[in-house]
C-alpha positions in Angstrom: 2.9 -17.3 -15.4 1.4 -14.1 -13.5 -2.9 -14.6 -13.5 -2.8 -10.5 -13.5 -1.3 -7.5 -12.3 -2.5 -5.2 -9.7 -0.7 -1.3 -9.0 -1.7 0.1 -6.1 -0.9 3.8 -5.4 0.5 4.4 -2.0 -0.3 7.8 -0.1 -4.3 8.4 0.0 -4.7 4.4 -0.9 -2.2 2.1 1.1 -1.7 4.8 3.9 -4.3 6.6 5.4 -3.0 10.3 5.4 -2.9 12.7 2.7 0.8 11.8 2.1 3.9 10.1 3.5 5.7 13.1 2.8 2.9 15.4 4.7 3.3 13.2 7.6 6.9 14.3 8.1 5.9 17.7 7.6 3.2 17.7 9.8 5.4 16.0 12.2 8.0 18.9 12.1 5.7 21.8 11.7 6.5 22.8 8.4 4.6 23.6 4.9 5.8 22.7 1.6 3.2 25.4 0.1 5.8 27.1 -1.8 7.3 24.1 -3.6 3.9 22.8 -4.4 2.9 25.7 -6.2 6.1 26.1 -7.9 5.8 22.4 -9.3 1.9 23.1 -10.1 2.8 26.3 -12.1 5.2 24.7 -14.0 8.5 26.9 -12.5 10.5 23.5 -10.9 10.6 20.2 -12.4 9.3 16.7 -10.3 13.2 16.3 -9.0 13.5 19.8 -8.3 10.5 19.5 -6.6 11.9 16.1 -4.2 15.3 18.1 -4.0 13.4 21.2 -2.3 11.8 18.9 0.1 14.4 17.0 1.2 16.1 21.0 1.8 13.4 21.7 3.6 13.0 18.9 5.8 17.1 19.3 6.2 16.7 22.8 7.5 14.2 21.4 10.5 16.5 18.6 11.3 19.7 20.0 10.7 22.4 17.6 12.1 19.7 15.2 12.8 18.8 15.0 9.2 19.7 11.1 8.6 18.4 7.8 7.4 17.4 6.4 10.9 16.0 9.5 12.2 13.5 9.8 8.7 12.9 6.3 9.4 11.7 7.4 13.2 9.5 10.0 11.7 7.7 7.6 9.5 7.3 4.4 12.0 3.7 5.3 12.8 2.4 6.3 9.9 -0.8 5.2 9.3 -1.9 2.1 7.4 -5.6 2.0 5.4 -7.9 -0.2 7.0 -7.8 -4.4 6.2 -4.2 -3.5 3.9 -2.5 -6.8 4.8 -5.4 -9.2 4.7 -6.4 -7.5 1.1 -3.2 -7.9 -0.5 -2.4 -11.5 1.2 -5.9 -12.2 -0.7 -4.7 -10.9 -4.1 -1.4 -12.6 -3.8 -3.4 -16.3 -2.6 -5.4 -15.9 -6.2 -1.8 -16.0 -7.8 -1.4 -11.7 -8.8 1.8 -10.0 -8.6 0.7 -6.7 -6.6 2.8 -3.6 -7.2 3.0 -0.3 -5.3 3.8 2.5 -7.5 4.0 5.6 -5.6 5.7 9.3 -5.2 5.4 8.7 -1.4 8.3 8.0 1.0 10.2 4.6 0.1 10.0 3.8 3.8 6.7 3.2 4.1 6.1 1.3 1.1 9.1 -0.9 2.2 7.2 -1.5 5.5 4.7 -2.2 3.8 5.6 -4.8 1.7 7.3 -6.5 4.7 4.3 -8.0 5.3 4.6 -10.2 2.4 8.1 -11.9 2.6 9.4 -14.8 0.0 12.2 -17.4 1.6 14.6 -16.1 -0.3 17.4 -13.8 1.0 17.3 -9.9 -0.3 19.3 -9.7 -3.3 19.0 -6.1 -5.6 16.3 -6.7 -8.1 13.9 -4.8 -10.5 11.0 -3.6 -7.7 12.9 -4.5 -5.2 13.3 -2.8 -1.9 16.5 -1.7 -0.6 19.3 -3.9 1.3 18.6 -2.1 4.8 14.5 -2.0 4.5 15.4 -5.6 4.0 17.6 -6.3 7.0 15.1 -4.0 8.9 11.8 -4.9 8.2 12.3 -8.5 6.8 14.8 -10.6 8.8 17.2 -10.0 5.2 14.5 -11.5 3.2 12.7 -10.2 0.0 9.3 -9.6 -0.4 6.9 -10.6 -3.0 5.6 -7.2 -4.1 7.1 -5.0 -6.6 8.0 -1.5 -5.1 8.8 2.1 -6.8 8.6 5.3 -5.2 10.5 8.4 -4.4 12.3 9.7 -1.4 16.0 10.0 -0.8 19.2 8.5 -1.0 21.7 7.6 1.7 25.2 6.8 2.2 26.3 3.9 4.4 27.0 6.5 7.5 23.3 7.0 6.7 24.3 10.5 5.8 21.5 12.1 3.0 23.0 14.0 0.2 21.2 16.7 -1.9 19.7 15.0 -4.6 17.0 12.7 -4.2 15.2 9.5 -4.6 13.6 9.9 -7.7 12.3 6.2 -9.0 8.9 7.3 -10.1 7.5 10.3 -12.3 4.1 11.4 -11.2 2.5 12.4 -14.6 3.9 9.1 -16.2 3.1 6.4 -13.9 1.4 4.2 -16.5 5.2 4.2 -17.9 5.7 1.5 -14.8 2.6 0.0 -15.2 3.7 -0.8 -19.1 7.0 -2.4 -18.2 5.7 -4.5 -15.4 3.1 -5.7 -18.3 5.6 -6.7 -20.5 8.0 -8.1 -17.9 5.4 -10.7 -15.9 3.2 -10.9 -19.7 0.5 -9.7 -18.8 -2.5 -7.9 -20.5 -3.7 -4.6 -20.4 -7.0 -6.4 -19.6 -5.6 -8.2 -16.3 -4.5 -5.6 -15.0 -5.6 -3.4 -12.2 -4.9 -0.2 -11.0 -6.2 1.8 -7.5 -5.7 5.5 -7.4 -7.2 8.7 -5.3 -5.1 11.5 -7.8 -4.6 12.6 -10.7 -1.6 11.4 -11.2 -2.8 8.1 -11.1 -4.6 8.2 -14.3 -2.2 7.4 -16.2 -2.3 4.0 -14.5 -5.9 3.9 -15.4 -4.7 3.9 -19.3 -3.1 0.7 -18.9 -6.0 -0.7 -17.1 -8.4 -3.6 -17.4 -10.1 -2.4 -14.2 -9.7 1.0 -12.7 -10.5 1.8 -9.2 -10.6 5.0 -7.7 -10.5 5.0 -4.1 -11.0 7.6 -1.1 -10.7 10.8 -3.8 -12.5 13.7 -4.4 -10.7 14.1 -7.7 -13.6 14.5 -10.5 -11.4 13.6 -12.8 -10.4 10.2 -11.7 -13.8 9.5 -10.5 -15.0 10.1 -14.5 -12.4 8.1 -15.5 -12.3 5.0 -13.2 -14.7 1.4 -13.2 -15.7 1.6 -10.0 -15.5 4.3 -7.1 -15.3 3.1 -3.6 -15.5 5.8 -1.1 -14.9 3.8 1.9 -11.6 4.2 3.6 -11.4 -0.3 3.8 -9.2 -2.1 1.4 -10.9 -5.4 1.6 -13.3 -3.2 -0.4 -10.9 -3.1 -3.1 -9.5 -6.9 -2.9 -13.1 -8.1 -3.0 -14.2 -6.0 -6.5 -10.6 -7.0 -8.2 -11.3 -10.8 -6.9 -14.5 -10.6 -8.6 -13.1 -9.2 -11.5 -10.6 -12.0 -12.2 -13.4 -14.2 -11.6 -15.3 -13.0 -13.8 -12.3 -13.3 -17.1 -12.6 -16.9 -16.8 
């Protein structure tokens, strides 16, 4: 039986950028201002919104646009400060550790590379895919549980139009609910890290709510405690404590 659940966002938390999905822009010089706006003002829906992206990403690429060469562009993206130690501690205490993310699946498959079982990738609920598994983990699985957004791919590695879309930014708690009621868990072990608003709606399945490395007022109201410091063992330390401190 899980001893607690702990959902980390991704982009802004995990990585340390903005976004995954501003790190390919940045890469390729382009702006997603439009898109943005549109999704803010309420004119395109969230898979509108990954579907204009990926179009726009498409139209700097052109016949380059494929699964390796997105995988190239994300290969140095940057990882927060202490990430593996942190989540190698949460996983030692006996937590399943989530990611639940509207980044770029990539990363988060990279990241939880870092945390293989011994058993060979098979497709499960929170799983990564079959190729993040034969590329970042010798075939194996890992031990986190994995949902985010990006695209879908063909085995040419060709990207069609529509996208990846696994996890809905204003309902993000929704994931934190059913991993609750699939591991048993309590709202009250539970944890959730955020730096958006989006990520609030974690925070209303929360025990403990962290926000971390956010200006957002909003969260920051909302959260436990507020850790401004751009260094996960930060956060493994405080949720540690908390755990400690149920028994």
């Amino acid at each position: 039986m899980s001893k607690g659940l702990v959902c980390f966002d991704m982009d802004g938390v995990l990585v340390d950028y903005l976004s995954t999905w501003e790190w390919v822009y940045d890469k390729l010089n382009l702006s997603n201002e439009e898109a943005y706006n549109a999704f803010q003002d309420g004119l395109i829906t969230e898979w509108e919104w990954i579907k204009y992206d990926l179009d726009l990403i498409r139209s700097a690429l052109k016949e380059d646009m494929n699964n390796d060469t997105l995988h190239q562009l994300l290969e140095d993206c940057p990882l927060m400060k202490n990430l593996r130690d942190s989540i190698q501690d949460l996983l030692d205490y006996g937590l399943d550790v989530s990611i639940i993310s509207g980044g770029m699946h990539p990363v988060a498959h990279r990241i939880a590379s870092n945390f293989i079982t011994g058993n060979k990738w098979i497709p499960r609920f929170g799983g990564i895919d079959k190729i993040s598994s034969e590329k970042f983990c010798d075939g194996f699985d890992t031990k986190l549980y994995v949902f985010t957004n990006g695209w879908n791919y063909y085995s040419d590695g060709e990207i069609p139009e529509k996208g990846r879309y696994q996890v809905q930014l204003i309902a993000k708690g929704s994931i934190v609910s059913i991993l609750q009621r699939r591991l048993s868990v309590p709202i009250s072990r539970t944890v959730s890290i955020g730096d958006s608003k989006q990520d609030s709606s974690m925070f209303d399945f929360s025990g403990l709510k962290i926000a971390f490395n956010t200006r957002h007022e909003e969260l920051i109201e909302k959260c436990d405690i507020f850790i401004e410091e751009r260094d996960l063992s930060l956060v493994s330390k405080n949720i540690l404590n908390y755990f400690n401190s149920l028994e």
